[in-house]
C-alpha positions in Angstrom: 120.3 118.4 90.1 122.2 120.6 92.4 118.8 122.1 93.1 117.3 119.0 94.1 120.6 118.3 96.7 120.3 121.8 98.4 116.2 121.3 99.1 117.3 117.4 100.3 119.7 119.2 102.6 117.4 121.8 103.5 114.8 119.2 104.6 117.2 117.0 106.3 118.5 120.0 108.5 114.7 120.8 109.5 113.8 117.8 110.4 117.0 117.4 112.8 116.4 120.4 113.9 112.7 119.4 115.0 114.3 116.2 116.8 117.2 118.3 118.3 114.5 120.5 119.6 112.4 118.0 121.1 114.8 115.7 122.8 116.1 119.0 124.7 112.8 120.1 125.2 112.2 116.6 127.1 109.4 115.8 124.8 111.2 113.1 122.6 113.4 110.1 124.3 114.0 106.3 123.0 112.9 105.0 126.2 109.7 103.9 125.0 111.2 102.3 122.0 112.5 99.8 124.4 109.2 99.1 125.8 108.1 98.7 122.2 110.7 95.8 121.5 109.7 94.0 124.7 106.3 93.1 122.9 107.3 91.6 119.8 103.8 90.4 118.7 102.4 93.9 118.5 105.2 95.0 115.5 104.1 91.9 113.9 100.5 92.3 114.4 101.4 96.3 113.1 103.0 95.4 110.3 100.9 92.2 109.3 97.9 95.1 109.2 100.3 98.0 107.1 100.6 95.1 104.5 97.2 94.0 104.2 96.2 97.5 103.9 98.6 98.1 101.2 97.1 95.0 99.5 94.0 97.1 99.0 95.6 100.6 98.3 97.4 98.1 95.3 93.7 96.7 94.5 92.0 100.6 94.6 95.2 101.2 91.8 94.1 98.6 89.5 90.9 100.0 89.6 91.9 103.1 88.4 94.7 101.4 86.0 91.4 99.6 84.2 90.7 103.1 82.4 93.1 102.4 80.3 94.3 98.4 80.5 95.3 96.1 82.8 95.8 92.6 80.7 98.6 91.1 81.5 98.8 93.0 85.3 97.5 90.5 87.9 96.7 91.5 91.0 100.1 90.1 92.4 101.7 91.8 90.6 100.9 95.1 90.7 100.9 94.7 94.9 104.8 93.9 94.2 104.9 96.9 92.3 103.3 98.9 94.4 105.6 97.4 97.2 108.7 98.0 95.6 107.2 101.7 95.2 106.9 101.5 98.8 110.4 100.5 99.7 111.9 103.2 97.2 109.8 105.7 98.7 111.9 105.0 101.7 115.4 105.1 100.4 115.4 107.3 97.5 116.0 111.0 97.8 115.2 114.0 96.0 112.5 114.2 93.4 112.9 110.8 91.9 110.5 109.0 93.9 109.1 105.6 94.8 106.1 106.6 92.4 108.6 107.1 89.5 109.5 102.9 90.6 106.1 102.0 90.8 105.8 103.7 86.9 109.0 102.0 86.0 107.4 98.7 87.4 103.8 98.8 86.3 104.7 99.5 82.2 107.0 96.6 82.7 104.2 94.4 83.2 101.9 96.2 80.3 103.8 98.6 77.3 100.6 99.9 76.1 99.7 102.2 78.8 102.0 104.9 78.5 104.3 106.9 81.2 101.9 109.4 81.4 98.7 107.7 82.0 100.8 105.9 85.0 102.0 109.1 86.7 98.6 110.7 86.5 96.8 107.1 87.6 99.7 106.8 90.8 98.7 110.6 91.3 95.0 110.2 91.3 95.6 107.1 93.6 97.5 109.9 96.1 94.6 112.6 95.9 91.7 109.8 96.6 93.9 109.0 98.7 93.7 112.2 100.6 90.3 112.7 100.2 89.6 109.0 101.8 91.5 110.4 104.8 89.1 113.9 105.4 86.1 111.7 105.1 87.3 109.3 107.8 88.4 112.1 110.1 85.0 113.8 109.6 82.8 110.5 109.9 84.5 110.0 113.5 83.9 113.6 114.3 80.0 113.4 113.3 79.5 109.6 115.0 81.4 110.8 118.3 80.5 114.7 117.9 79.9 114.8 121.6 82.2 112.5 123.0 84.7 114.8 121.7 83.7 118.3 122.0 83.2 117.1 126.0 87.1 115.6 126.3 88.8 119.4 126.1 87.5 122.7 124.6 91.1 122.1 122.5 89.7 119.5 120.1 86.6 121.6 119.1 87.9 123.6 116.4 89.7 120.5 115.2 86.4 119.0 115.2 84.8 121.4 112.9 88.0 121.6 110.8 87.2 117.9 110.0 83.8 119.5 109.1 85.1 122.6 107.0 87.3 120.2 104.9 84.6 117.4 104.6 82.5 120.6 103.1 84.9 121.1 100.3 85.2 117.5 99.4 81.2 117.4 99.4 81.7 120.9 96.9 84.0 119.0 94.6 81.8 116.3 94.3 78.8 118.3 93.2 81.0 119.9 90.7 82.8 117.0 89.6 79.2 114.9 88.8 76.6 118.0 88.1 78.9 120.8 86.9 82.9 120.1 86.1 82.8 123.6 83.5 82.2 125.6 86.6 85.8 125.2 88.4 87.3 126.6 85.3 85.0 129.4 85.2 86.0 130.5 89.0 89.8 130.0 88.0 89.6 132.2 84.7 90.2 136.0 86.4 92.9 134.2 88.6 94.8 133.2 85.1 96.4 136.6 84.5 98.2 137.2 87.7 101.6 136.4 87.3 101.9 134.0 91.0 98.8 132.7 91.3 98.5 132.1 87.5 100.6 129.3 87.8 99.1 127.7 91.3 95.8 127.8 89.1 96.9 126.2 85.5 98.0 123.1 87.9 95.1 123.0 89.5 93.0 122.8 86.6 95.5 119.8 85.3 94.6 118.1 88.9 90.3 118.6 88.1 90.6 117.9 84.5 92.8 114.6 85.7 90.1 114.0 88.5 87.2 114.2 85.5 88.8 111.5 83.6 88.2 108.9 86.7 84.5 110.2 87.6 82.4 107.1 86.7 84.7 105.3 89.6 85.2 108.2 92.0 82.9 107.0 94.1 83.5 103.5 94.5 87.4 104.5 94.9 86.6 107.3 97.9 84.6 105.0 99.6 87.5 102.2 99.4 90.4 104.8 100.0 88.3 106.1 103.4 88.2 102.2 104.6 91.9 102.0 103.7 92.4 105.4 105.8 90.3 104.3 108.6 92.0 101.2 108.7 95.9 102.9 108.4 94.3 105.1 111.5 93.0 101.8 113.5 96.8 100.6 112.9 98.3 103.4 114.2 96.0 103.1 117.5 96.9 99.7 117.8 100.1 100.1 117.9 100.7 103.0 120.2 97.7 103.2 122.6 99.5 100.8 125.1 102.2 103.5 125.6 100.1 106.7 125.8 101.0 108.5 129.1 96.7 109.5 129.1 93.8 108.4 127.9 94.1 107.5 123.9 90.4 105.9 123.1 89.8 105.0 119.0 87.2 107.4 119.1 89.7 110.4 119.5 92.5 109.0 117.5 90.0 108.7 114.4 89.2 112.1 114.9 92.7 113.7 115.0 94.9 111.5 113.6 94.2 112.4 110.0 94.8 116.2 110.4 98.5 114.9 111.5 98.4 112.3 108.7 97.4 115.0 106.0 100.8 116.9 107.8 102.9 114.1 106.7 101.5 113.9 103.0 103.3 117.8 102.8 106.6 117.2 101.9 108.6 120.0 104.3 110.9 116.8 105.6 111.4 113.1 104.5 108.8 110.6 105.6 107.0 113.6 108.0 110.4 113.3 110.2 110.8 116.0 113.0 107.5 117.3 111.7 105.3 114.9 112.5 106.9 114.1 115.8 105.7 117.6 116.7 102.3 117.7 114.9 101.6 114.9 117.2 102.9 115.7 120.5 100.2 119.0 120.0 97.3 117.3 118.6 97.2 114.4 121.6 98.0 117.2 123.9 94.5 118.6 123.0 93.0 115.1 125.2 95.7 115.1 127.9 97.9 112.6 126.0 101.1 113.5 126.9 103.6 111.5 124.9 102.7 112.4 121.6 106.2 113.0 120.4 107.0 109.8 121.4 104.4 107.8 120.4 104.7 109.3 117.1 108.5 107.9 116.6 107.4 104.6 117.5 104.8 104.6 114.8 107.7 106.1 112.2 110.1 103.7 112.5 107.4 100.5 112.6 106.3 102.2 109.5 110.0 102.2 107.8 111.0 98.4 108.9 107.6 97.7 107.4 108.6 99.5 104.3 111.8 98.5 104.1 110.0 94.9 103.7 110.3 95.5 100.0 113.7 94.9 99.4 112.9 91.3 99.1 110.2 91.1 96.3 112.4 94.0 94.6 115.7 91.4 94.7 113.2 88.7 93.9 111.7 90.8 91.1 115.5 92.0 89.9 116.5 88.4 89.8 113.7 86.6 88.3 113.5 89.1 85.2 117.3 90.6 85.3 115.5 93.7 85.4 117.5 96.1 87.8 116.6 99.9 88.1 119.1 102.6 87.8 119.1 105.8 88.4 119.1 107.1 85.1 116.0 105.2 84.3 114.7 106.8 86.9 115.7 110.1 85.3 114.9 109.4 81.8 111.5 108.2 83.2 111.3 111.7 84.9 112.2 113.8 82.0 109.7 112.0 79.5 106.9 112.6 81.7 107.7 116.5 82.2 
């Protein structure tokens, strides 16, 4: 516990520190925020979009819950759980996260599928998830290869970074359909060191997870890269009409998910501080010169639109007198470890 409140604090600290940095630096204002407010109609739009997209992140999670069972979960309900994950994701601190919710949620609606075939189903939903994003990135890069390699010699190795990683998603894939012994084999002389023992046991729990889901894979990477592409079109649309430069689709496709895949590291809450200046660098790269800025905007549409889901959680809570505590949360926690 008291582990858990020094690494919050820790985060916290970076992450003002990151702001502090950049409002001195004259990189970060809330000037364009202003500007933001004065068109009303394009937060709506923004959010309108973040909610149909979650609509199909919760429809890619009942795909993946239908290994095991889904009678009795509708459709509508798992997008409220999967909203109420959402909100919690927002508000709760620490280790107990909006996933933990969503578990709490989702076995509410069916007992038989058990706490540990939900964390590893919402975990599986966050690495296809992931992978969804590199294969938009790279897509863009190969469909507008020279577009971008002509806007700044900057965005070149980005560009082939978008390959690299777009390599070793194509790797995984042969392994995972044609030969899923051969990871293990490549991790077994790594199993004795005492450091990088460990980083390899969990990442033959993540493969063996990722086997269980194979039949699908494909039809769930192909839906997680239209719901990345989608979250990317979103994030254009809401900030091109304040970019201090020339912020085309085509570019934003192409970067934006190496500063999205930033975020999903968890060095400070919700990619605070850190992705403020993840952004101001990589639009820097095509003479965008706001970054910073453009980026908070995003963030905090992004957390009013999350915050949406205090009202099916009170509506849930109500309806069902089934408030969550805390200590659910923990014992929730502690079963699944």
């Amino acid at each position: 516990m008291v582990k858990s409140v020094i690494k919050n604090i820790l985060k916290l600290a970076l992450a003002a520190a990151l702001i502090i940095y950049l409002i001195q630096s004259g990189k970060l204002d809330f000037k364009l925020f202003y500007k933001l407010l004065e068109s009303p109609y394009i937060i709506a739009m923004a959010v309108i979009m973040m909610q149909i997209d979650h609509g199909i992140i919760a429809y890619r999670l009942r795909i993946i819950l239908e290994k095991r069972a889904t009678e009795g979960i509708s459709y509508i309900k798992l997008f409220i759980a999967n909203w109420i994950g959402i909100f919690f994701n927002s508000v709760l601190p620490g280790s107990v996260t909006g996933d933990i919710v969503k578990i709490f949620y989702i076995q509410d609606l069916n007992k038989k599928l058990t706490k540990k075939f939900l964390l590893v189903s919402v975990f599986i939903d966050r690495v296809i998830g992931l992978l969804g994003l590199i294969i938009a990135g790279s897509l863009a890069s190969i469909i507008y290869y020279k577009k971008l390699t002509t806007l700044s010699t900057q965005i070149v190795p980005l560009v082939h970074f978008n390959f690299l990683m777009c390599f070793g998603v194509l790797i995984s894939l042969l392994f995972l359909f044609f030969a899923p012994e051969v990871p293990y084999k490549i991790a077994k002389p790594f199993k004795g060191n005492h450091i990088i023992g460990k980083i390899v046991l969990k990442l033959e729990e993540i493969w063996e997870d990722l086997c269980l889901f194979r039949k699908k894979f494909i039809i769930l990477l192909g839906l997680s890269t239209v719901i990345q592409a989608f979250a990317i079109f979103i994030f254009w649309f809401l900030v091109h009409p304040f970019a201090e430069g020339d912020l085309d689709l085509a570019s934003t496709l192409a970067i934006a998910p190496i500063g999205f895949i930033s975020l999903a590291i968890p060095i400070a809450p919700s990619g605070l501080g850190v992705g403020h200046v993840v952004f101001e660098k990589l639009f820097s790269f095509i003479g965008v010169t706001n970054g910073a800025n453009l980026f908070n905007l995003y963030f905090f549409v992004v957390l009013g639109s999350n915050l949406t889901g205090v009202f099916p959680y009170i509506f849930y809570s109500g309806r069902n007198n089934k408030k969550i505590h805390v200590e659910d949360l923990n014992k929730i926690e502690a079963e699944i470890k």
